[in-house]
C-alpha positions in Angstrom: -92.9 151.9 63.7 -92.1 151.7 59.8 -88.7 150.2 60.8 -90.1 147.5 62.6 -93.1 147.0 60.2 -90.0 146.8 57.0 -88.5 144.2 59.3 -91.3 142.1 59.3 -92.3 142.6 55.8 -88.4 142.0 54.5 -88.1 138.7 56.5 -91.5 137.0 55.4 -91.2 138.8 51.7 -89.9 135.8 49.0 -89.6 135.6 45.0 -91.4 132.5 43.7 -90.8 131.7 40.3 -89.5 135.7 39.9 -93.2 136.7 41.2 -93.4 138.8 44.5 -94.6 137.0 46.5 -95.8 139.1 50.3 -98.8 136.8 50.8 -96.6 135.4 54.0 -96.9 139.0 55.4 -100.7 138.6 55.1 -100.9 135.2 56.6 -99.1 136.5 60.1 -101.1 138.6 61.8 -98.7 139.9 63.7 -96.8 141.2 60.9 -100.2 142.3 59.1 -101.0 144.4 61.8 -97.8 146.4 61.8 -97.4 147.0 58.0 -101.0 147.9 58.5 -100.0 150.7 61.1 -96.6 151.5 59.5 -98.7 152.3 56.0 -101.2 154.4 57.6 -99.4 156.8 60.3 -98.2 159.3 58.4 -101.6 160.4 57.1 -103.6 159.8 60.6 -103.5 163.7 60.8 -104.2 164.4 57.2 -108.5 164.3 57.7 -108.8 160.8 55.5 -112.3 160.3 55.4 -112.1 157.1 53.7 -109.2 154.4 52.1 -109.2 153.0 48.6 -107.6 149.9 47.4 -107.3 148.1 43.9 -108.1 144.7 43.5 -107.0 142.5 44.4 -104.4 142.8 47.4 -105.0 146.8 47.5 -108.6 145.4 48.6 -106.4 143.2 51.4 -104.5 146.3 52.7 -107.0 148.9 51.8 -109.9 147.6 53.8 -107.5 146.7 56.6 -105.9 150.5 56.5 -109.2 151.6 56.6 -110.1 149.7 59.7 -107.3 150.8 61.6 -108.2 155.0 60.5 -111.8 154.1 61.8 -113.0 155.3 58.1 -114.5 153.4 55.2 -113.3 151.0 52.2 -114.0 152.6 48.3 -113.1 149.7 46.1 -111.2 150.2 43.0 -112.7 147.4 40.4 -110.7 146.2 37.6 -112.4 145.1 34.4 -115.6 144.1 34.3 -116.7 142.2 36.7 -120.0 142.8 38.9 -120.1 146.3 40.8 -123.7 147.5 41.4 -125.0 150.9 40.7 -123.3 153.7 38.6 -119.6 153.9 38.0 -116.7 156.1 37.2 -113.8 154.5 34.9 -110.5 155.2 33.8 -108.4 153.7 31.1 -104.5 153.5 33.0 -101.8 154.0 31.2 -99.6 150.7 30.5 -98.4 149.2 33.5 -95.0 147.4 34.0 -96.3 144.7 31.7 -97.7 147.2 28.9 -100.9 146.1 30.1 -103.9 148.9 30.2 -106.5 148.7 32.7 -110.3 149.9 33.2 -110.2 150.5 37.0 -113.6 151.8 38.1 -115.4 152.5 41.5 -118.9 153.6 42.3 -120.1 157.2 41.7 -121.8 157.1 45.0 -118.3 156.0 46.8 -117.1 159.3 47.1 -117.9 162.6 47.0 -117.6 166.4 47.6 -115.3 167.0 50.7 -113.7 163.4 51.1 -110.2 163.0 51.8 -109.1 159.5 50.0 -105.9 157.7 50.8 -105.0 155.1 48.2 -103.3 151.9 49.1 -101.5 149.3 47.6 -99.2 146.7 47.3 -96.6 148.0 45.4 -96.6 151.0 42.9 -93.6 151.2 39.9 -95.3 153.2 37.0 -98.0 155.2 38.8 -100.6 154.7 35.9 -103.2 152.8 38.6 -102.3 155.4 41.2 -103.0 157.9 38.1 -106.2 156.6 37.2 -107.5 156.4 40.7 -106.6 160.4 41.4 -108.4 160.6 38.3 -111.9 158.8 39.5 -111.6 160.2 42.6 -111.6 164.3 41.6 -113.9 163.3 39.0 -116.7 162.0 41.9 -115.5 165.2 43.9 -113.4 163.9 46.5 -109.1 164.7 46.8 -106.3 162.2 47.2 -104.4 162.5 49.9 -101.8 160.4 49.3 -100.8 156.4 48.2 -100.0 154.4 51.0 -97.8 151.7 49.5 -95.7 148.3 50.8 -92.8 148.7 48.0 -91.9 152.0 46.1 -90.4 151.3 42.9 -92.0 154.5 41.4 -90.0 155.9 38.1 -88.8 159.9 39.3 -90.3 160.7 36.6 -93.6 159.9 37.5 -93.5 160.9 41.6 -94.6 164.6 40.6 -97.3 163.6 38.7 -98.9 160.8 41.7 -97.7 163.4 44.6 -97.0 161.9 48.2 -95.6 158.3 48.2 -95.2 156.9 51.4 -93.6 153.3 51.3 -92.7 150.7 53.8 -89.6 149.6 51.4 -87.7 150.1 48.1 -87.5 147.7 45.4 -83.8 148.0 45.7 -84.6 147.1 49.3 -86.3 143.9 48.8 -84.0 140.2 49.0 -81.8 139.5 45.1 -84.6 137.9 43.0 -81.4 135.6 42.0 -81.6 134.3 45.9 -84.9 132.5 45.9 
């Protein structure tokens, strides 16, 4: 299933401007449904009682991953934008940019006996993924894993964020210098 799933993803994925660019992969819903799949089976057995994503397109694939466990969507807020009620934040660590981030969900989100998978788009540093295990044992809850579309995680860091699974590589993804 992943194999098919890469596929898909590798022949819609492009470099515009030296910017991923996977929103092709969203707009065929075909191949939206497979990466979909492909991200979640290896933690359909793991007891995930609900799926977190980071905005923006972890909200995308998150909400979608959840749909397809049959569990609910914890949003992961960056900034400060509007989210209702009483949060939990966490400061990351600079991402690939050097930029920090506030990511924050809602106290009420999650809670004593939850089983959390996190998923995104693409994870290189691990400071969001970090910061969410962080929020997450805080409100009582345990990461199961991050559920990603391309691993580009430093080794340094995979100890620290635990079980990675990932659809591709970086070194997978088409020669940004073929656009």
């Amino acid at each position: 299933m992943a194999t098919a799933a890469s596929d898909l993803l590798l022949q819609r994925f492009r470099w515009v401007g030296g910017h991923a660019d996977m929103w092709p992969v969203f707009r065929d819903g075909h191949a939206l449904g497979e990466v979909i799949k492909a991200l979640v089976a290896p933690f359909r057995d793991d007891g995930v009682t609900a799926v977190c994503g980071i905005e923006s397109r972890g909200f995308l694939l998150g909400g979608a991953a959840a749909v397809e466990l049959g569990v609910g969507f914890v949003a992961v807020r960056k900034g400060t934008g509007m989210f209702p009620g009483e949060k939990i934040a966490r400061e990351t660590a600079p991402d690939y940019r050097g930029i920090r981030h506030v990511l924050r969900i809602q106290r009420s989100s999650v809670g004593p006996g939850d089983r959390v998978l996190l998923v995104d788009d693409w994870i290189e540093t691990g400071s969001q993924a970090l910061a969410v295990r962080q929020l997450v044992t805080e409100a009582g809850a345990d990461l199961v894993g991050c559920a990603v579309v391309v691993d580009q995680l430093r080794p340094s860091a995979r100890p620290q964020v635990g079980r990675v699974h990932a659809l591709v590589t970086k070194d997978e993804l088409p020669d940004v210098s073929r656009r």
